[in-house]
N, C-alpha and C positions, 0 to 999 in steps of 0.2 A: 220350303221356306225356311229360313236361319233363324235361329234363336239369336234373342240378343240379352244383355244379361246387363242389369244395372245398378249401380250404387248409390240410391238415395239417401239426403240428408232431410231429418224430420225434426223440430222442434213440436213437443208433446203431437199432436194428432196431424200437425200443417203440414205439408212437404214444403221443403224450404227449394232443395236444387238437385239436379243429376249430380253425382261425384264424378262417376265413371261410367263408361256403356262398353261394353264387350261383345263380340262373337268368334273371336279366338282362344278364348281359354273356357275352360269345362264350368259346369255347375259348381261343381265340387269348390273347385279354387276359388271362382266370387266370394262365394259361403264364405269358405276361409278367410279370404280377404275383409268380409264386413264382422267376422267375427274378431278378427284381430284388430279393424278399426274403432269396433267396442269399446273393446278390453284396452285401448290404449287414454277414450276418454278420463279427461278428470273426474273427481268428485263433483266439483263444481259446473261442471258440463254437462254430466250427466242427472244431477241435481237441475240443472235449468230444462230439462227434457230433452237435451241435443241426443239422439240418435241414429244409427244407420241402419237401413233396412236393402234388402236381395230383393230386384225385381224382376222376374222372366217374359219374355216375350216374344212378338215376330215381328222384324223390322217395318210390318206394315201397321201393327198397334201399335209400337213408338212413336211414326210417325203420326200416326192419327191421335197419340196422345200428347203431344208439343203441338200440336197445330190446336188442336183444341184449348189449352193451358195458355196458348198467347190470346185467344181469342177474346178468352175470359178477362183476362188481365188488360188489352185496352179497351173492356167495356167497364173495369172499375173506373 
């Protein structure tokens, strides 16, 4: 099974949205890539809790985690 590799955006504890989802490029790079989208936050953004978090998995817990996450959302 393929790893898939994600870029989430989090306001303090909430996930807000996927940025990105990979299975072509390595652990290694993601990483990089959310630590550079860090480091590129403002003061003020990062003051309001925006952050970006690395999430690994297998295309069959993606999908079983989007399916779940709308499930939720049209039962608010």
């Amino acid at each position: 099974m393929a790893s898939v590799y994600e870029i989430h955006r989090y306001h303090h504890d909430d996930f807000q949205y996927a940025v990105a989802r990979t299975s072509k490029y390595s652990d290694e790079r993601v990483r990089k890539d959310v630590d550079k989208m860090n480091s590129l936050l403002s003061n003020e953004m990062k003051a309001q809790g925006i952050r970006y978090v690395f999430v690994t998995g297998s295309m069959s817990d993606m999908t079983k985690q989007r399916t779940k996450s709308k499930k939720e959302e049209r039962q608010r």
